[in-house]
N, C-alpha and C positions, 0 to 999 in steps of 0.2 A: 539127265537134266529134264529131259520130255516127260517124262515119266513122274518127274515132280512136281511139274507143272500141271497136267492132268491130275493128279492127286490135290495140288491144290485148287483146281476148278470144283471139287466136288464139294467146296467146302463156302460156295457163293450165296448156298440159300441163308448163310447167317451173315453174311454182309448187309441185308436191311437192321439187322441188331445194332453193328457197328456205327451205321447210319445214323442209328438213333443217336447213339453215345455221344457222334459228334455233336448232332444238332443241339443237343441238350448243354455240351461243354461250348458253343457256339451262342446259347443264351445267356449263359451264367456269365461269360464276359462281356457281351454285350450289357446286361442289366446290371454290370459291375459289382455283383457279386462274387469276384475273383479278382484282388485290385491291381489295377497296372501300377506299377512303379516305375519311378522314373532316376536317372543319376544322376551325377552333375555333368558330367563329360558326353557327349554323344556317343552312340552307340550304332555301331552298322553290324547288322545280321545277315551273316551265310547260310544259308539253309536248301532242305527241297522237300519235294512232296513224299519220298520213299524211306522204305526204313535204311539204305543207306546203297552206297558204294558209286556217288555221282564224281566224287572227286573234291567235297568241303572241306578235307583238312588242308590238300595242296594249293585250294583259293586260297583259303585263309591265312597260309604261309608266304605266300604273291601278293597278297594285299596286305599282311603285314611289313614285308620290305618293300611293297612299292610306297609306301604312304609315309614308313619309317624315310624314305629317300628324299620324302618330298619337307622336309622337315617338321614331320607332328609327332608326338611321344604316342606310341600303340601299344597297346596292350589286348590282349587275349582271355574272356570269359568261355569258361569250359564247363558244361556237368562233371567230367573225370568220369564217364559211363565204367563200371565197375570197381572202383575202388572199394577201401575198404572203412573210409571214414566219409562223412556228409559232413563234413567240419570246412569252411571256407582258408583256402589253403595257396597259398604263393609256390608251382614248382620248381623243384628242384631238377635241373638238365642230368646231374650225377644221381636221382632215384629211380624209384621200379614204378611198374606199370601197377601192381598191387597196392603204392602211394597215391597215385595221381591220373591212373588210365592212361593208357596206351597212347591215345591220339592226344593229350594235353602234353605228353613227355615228347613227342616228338614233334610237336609245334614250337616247346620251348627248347628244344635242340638245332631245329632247321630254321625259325623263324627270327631267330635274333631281339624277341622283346619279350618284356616278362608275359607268364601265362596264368593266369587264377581259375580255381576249381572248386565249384561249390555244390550242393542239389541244387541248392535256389542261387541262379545266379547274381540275382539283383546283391546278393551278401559277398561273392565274387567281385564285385564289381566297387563295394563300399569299401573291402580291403584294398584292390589295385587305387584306390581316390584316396584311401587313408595314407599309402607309403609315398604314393606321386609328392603328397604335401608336403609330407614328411622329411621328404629330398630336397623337395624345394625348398624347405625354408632352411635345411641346413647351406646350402647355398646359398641364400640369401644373405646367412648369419656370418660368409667366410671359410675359408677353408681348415680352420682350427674350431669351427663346431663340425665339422663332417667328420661321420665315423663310418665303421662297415658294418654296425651293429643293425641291420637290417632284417627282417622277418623270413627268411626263407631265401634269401639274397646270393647271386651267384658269387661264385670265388672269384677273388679281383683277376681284375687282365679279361673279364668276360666283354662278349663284344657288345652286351647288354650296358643300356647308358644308365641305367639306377646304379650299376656295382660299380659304376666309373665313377668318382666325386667331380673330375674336371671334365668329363662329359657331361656332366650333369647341370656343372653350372654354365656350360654353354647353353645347355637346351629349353632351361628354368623357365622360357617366355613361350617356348612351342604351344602350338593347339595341343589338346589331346582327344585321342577316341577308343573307344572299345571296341575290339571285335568280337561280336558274341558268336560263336561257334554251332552249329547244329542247332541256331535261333528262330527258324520258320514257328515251330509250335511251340516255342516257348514265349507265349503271351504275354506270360506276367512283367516282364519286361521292358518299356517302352524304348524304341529305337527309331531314328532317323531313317535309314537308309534298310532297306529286306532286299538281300540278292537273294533269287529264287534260280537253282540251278535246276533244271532241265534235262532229260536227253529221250530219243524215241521212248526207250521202254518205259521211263515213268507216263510219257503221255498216251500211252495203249495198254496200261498195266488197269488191272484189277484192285480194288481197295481191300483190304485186310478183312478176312485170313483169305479169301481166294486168291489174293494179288500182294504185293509188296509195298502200296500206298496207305501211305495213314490218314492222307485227304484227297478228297478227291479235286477234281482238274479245277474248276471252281476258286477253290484256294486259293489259286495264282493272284486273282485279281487283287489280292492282300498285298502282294510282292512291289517293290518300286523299280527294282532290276530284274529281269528274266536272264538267265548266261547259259548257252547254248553250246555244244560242242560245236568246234570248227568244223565247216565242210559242208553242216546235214542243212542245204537250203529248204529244202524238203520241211523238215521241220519247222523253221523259222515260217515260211509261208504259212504251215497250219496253226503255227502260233497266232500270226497277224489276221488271219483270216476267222479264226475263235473271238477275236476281238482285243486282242492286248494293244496297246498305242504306245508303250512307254519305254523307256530306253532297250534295247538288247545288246548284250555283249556276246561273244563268240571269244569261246574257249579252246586251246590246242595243247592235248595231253602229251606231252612224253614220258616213253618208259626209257632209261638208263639203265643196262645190266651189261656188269662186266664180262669180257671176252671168259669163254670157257670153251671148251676145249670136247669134243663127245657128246653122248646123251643126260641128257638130266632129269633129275626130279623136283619137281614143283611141288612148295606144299604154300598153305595161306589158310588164314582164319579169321575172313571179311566177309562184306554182303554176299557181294559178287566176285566169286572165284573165278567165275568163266572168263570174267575181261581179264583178270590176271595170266590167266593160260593163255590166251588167245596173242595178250600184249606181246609173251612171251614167245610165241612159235613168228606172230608178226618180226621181231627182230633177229629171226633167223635159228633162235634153238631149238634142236631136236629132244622133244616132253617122252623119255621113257616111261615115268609116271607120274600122274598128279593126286596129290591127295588133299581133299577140301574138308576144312574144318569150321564148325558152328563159328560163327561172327565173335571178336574179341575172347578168341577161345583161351586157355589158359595146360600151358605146356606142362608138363609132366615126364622125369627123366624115363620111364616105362615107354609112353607114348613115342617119345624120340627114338627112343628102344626099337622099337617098330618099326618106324618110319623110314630109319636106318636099311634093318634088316630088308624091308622089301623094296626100296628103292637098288639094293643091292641085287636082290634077285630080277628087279626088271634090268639089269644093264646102266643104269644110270652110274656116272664117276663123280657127281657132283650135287648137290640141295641147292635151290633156289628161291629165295623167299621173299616179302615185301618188307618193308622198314616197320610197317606198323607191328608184324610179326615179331621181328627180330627186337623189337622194343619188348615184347611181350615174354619172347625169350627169356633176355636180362643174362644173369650167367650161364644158363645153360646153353646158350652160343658157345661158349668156348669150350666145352666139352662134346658138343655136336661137333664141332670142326677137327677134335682129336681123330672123329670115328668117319667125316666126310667132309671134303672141301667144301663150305658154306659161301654163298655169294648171296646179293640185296640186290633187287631190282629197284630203282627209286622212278618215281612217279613224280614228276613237274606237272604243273597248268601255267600254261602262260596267255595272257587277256590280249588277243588280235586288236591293234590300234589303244595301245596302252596307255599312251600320254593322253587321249583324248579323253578316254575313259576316266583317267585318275583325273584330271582337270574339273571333269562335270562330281566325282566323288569329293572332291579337295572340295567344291564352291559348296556342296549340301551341307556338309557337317563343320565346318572352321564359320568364326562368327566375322560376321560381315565388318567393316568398318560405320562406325556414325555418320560419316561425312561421305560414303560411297552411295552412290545413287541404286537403288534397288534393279 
């Protein structure tokens, strides 16, 4: 890993290139020659300043159920980062990662509300407002205009309230919002609310290619929420002390991995593999060996081939893997697990002082009353 790092240091003299790039994509929306669009629903964006592995699909899955709790209808705007169509698309919880990207599939698995996936998400966003209505009015019209003929629509009994008709017409008066996913640099967008996630290494990191940042610390000031991992006060002081004044949340990861028994092998195909391993030996298991694969990488029965084979010769009795992985998987998990016991590590964030939190999120984006004093 050091050794990658140094290599990527050597590659700083074209970070003022990169520099440029922003500044000039930094005019073109200011001089709105890039148009913001806007939806009808509000819009709250998760995001951060690196190319990834802070922890935004696990907020986004906690602040889809905390907000779904609080009674608003959520919904979920996603690019689908590698899929295979740019066609704006309602997921399916029963599709592949090759329909919908990894992180949309398992949002719309863990997250309990529907998930749309577009390039452009603003067109994401015009489908999840076209079926909302769509719902609603069959509701409206009685339970003998409701059908299941819905666009991409989960199988009934889902604990989604669009596939429910009598869920549905409960919820027919709810706020609604979108949660845009990996929404810091996606501009085009207009949104209420910017959580900007945080942690040391993006605020000591390097901007792209010598670093992992695609903007620099600057950025933040865009943000209306900074979210921090629990613990690092240290941080937070140099946050408040750079000049941020605006709300901060404090975030607390857990990893879940089931009991196993011996040595294992870790394998993963995200940002940051090291917090993977690390989470891992933190909970007690002993890493025979790890093997780390490019970001959203895409399995191959050859590759598991492999993986197999020398996980076997370090000693390891069992594979350990991340959920976004094992999304990625798809069927060939069930034939890894012929050849070695497979286990998931799941990843929670949960938001320290959560009621407070959601209170001040709930009053930004739900419309005020006429008659409520400002």
């Amino acid at each position: 890993m050091k050794k990658h790092v140094m290599w990527r240091r050597l590659l700083v003299p074209l970070n003022p290139l990169y520099r440029l790039g922003l500044g000039l994509h930094d005019l073109w929306t200011m001089l709105g020659l890039e148009p913001v669009r806007r939806l009808e629903f509000p819009v709250v964006s998760i995001g951060n300043l690196s190319t990834g592995g802070s922890g935004k699909t696990p907020l986004t899955i906690a602040l889809a159920k905390a907000l779904s709790g609080r009674g608003l209808q959520v919904d979920v705007l996603s690019r689908g980062y590698g899929r295979q169509s740019q066609l704006a698309a309602r997921v399916k919880s029963d599709g592949t990662a090759a329909e919908f990207g990894d992180e949309p599939l398992l949002m719309a698995r863990e997250a309990g509300v529907p998930v749309y996936v577009a390039a452009r998400r603003f067109e994401a966003g015009t489908l999840a407002e076209a079926e909302q209505k769509k719902s609603r009015g069959k509701a409206a019209a009685g339970p003998e205009a409701q059908d299941t003929e819905v666009h991409g629509s989960e199988t009934a009994g889902s604990s989604n309230p669009f596939a429910n008709p009598e869920s549905t017409a409960a919820q027919t008066a709810a706020p609604s919002v979108h949660l845009l996913d990996d929404g810091f640099q996606h501009r085009q967008l207009a949104r209420e609310v910017d959580i900007l996630l945080l942690d040391r290494r993006d605020w000591q990191d390097w901007l792209l290619p010598a670093g992992n940042l695609r903007e620099p610390r600057r950025a933040a000031n865009r943000a209306t929420v900074i979210a921090l991992p629990s613990g690092d006060k240290e941080l937070e002081r140099a946050v408040r002390l750079w000049g941020w004044q605006g709300p901060v949340w404090t975030l607390r990861r857990r990893m879940e991995v089931p009991a196993v028994s011996g040595p294992v092998a870790a394998f993963c195909g995200i940002a940051r593999p090291e917090q993977f391993f690390q989470g891992l030996e933190a909970q007690g298991l002993l890493l025979a060996a790890r093997f780390a694969f490019p970001d959203h990488f895409h399995y191959t029965p050859l590759v598991l081939e492999n993986l197999v084979t020398e996980a076997r010769d370090a000693g390891a009795t069992a594979l350990v893997t991340t959920e976004k992985d094992l999304v990625r998987l798809g069927k060939l998990a069930a034939s890894l697990q012929k050849s070695m016991p497979l286990v998931t590590a799941r990843l929670t964030v949960e938001i320290e002082d959560k009621g407070t939190a959601m209170d001040w999120l709930v009053d930004r984006i739900t419309p005020r009353p006429a008659n409520q004093p400002l």
